[in-house]
C-alpha positions as CSV (number, residue, x, y, z in Angstrom):
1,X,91.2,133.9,153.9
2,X,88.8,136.4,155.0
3,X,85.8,134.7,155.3
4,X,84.3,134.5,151.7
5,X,84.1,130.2,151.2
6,X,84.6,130.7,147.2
7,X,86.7,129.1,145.1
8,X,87.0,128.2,141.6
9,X,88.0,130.4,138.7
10,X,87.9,130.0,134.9
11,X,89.0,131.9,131.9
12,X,87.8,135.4,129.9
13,X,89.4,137.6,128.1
14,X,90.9,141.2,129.2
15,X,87.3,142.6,130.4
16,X,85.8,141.9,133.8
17,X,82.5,143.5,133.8
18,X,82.3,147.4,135.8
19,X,78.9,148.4,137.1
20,X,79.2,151.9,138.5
21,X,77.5,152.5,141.8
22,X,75.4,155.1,142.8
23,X,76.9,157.8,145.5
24,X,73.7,157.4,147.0
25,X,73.4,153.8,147.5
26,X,76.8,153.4,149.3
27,X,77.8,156.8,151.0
28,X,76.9,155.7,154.2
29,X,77.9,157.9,157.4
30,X,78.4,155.5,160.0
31,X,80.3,156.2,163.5
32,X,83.5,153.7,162.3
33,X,84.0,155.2,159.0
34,X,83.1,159.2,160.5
35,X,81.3,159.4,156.9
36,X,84.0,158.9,154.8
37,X,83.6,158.9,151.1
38,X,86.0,156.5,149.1
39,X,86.3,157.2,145.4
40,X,87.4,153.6,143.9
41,X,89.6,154.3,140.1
42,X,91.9,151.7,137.9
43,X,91.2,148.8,135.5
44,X,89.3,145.5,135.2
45,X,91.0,144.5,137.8
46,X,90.3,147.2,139.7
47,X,86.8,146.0,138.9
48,X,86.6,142.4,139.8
49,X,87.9,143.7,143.4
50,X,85.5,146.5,143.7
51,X,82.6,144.5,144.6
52,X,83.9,142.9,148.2
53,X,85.5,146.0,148.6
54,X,82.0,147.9,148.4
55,X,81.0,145.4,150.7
56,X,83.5,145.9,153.6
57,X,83.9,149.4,153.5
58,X,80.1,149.9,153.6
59,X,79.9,147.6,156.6
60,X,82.3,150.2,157.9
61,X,80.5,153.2,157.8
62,X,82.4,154.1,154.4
63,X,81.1,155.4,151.0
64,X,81.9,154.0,148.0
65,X,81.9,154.7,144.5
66,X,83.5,152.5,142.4
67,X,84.8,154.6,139.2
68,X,87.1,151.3,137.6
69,X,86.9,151.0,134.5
70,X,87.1,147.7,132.1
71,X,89.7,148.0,129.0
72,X,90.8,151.2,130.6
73,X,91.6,153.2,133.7
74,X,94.7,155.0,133.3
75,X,95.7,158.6,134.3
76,X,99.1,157.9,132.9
77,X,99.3,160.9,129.7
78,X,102.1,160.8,126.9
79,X,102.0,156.9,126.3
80,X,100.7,155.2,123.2
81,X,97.7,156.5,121.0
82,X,95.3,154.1,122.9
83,X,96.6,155.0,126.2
84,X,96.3,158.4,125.7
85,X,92.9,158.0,124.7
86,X,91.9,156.1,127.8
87,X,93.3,158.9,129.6
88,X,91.6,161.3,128.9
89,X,88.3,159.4,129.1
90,X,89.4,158.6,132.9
91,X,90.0,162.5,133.6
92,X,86.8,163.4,132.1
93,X,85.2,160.7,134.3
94,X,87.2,162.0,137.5
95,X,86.3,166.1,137.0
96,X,82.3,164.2,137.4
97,X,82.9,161.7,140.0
98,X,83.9,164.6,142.1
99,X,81.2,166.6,141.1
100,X,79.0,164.2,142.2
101,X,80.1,162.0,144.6
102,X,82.5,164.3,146.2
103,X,85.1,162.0,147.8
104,X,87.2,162.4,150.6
105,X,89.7,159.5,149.6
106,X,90.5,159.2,145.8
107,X,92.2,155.5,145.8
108,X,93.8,154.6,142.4
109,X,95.2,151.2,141.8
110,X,98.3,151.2,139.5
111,X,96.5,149.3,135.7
112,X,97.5,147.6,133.4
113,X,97.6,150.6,131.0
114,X,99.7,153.2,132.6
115,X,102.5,152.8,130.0
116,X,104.8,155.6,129.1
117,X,108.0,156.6,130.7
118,X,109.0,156.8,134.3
119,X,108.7,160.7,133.7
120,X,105.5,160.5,132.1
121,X,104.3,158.3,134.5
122,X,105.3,160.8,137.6
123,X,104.1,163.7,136.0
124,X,100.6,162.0,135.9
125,X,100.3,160.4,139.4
126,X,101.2,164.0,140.5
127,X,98.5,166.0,138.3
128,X,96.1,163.1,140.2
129,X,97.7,164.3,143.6
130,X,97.1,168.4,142.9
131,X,93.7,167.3,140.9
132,X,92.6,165.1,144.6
133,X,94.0,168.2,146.9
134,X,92.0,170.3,145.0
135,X,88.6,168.4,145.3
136,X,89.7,168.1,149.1
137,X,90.4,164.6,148.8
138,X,93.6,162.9,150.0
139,X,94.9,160.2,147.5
140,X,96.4,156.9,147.6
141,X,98.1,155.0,145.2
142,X,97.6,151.2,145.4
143,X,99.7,148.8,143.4
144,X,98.9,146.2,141.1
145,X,98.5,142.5,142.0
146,X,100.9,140.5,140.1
147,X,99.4,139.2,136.8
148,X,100.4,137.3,133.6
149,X,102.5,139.2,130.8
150,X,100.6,138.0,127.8
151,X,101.7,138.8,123.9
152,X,99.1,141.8,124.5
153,X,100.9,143.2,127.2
154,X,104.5,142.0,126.4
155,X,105.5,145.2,124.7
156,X,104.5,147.6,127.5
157,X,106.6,145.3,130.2
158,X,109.1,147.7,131.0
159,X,106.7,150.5,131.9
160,X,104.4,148.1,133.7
161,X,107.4,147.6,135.6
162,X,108.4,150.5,136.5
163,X,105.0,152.5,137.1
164,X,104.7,151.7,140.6
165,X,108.1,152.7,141.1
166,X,107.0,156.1,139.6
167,X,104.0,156.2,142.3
168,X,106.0,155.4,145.4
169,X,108.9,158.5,144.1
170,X,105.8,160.9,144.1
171,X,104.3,159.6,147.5
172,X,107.8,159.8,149.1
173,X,108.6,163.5,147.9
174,X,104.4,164.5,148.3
175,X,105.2,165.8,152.0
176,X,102.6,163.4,153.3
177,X,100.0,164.6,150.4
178,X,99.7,160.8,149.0
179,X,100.1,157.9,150.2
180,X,101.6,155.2,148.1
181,X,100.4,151.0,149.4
182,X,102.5,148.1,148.4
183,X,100.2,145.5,147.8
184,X,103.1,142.9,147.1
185,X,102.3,142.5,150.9
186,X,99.3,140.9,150.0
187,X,99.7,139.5,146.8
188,X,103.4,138.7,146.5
189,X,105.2,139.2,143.6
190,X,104.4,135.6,141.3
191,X,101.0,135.7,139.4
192,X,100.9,132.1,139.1
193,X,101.9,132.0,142.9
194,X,99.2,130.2,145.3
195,X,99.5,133.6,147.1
196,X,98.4,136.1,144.4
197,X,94.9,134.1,143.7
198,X,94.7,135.1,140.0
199,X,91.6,133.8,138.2
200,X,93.0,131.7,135.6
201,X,93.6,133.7,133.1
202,X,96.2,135.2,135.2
203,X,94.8,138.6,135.4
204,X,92.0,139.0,137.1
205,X,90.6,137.7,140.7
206,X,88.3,135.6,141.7
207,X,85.4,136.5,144.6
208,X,88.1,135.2,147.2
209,X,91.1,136.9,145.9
210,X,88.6,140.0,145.6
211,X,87.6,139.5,149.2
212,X,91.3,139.1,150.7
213,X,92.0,142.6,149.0
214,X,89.1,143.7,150.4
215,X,90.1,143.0,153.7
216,X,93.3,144.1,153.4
217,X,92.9,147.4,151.8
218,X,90.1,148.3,154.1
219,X,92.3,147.3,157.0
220,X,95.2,149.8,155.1
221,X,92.6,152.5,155.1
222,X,91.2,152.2,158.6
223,X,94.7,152.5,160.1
224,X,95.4,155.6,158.0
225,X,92.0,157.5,158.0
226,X,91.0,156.2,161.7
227,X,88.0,153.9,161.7
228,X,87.5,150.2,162.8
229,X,86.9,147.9,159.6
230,X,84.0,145.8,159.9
231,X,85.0,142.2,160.6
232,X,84.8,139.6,157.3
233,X,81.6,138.1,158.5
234,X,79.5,141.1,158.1
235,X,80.3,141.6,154.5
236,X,82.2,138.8,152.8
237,X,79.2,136.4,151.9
238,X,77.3,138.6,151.1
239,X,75.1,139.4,147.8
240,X,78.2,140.7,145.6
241,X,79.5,136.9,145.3
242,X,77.0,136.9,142.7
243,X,77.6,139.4,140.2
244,X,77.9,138.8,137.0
245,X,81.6,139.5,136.2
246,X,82.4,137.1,138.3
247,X,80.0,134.3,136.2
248,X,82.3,136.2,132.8
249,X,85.4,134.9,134.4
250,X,84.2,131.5,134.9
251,X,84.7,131.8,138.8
252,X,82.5,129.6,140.8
């Protein structure tokens, strides 16, 4: 694993805790990074990974903001009532995080909420694309780990399914614009797999499945944005294995 000695994980329900970090605090210019600013969007999930990955790409010279959101997330428009609500929370949050924090990477991570169709789906990830080009940002599209399909999310299987298919069509026909990252490389493809170290409630991650996609996403982004990542031991015991949405989850 990469370096974090942590294991344990209990249950909690669909909410994993977000803190929202300051620009200031984390938008570091260091020489590896070359002052790169990383703008951090998608779920609860999204969430209980941001804080290792705050960790690791500030040890890299990196900004971070992390900008996930719990119960929420989703750019994907034209889906359900509740959806389409949470949508247009997270593109009223975006037009401020770039405001303020002005990123240079806008990293989404497929959620649990983009529902809709394929088309609605596409037409979405792309207005993210034009809405990151504008800002001067490049984007990148990260999937999903694997996680349980529970009577809440049952209904909305099919377009779980097939929204990173959607993300990868507009990375492929983007001209190089967006970058779409298969994290079934990572994860594999079973959420009650060894490999895809979901907390037990099948959902969200534990601080050592947080810190292996730490590791790996930074090492994703420092091959595609040209700085070193900082190695596990600078950043993976560090003071984010305490906070509190892990101690929510029941992770020890």
């Amino acid at each position: 694993m990469a370096g974090a000695v942590l294991t344990g994980c209990g249950t909690v329900d669909g909410g994993g805790g977000a803190a929202k970090t300051d620009p200031g605090e984390s938008a570091q210019q260091g020489p590896q990074g070359k002052g790169k600013r990383v703008l951090w969007m998608g779920d609860s999930i999204a969430g209980a990974e941001a804080p290792p990955l705050e960790a690791a790409l500030k040890a890299s010279g990196v900004g971070f903001k992390n900008a996930a959101s719990d119960g929420g997330g989703t750019v994907v428009e034209g889906g359900d009532r509740m959806a389409g609500q949470i949508a247009e929370s997270t593109w009223k949050d975006l037009a401020k995080n770039i405001k303020s924090f002005r990123p240079d990477v806008i990293a989404y991570q497929v959620t649990t909420y983009d529902w809709g169709s394929a088309d609605q789906q596409r037409a979405s990830y792309e207005k993210l694309a034009r809405t990151a080009q504008r800002a001067g940002a490049e984007l990148v599209i990260v999937s999903a780990p694997p996680f349980k399909i529970d009577d809440f999310y049952k209904k909305y299987e099919s377009a779980i399914a097939s929204a990173p298919k959607a993300a990868k069509q507009v990375a492929d026909r983007s001209g190089g614009k967006v970058r779409f990252v298969d994290a079934s490389a990572l994860w594999g493809t079973d959420p009650k797999a060894g490999k895809a170290q979901r907390a037990s409630d099948g959902i969200h991650s534990c601080q050592q499945g947080s810190a292996a996609f730490a590791k790996w996403f930074t090492q994703q982004l420092g091959k595609t944005y040209g700085f070193t990542p900082a190695t596990p031991k600078k950043w993976a015991t560090g003071s984010w294995t305490g906070d509190e949405r892990y101690g929510k989850l029941g992770c020890r």
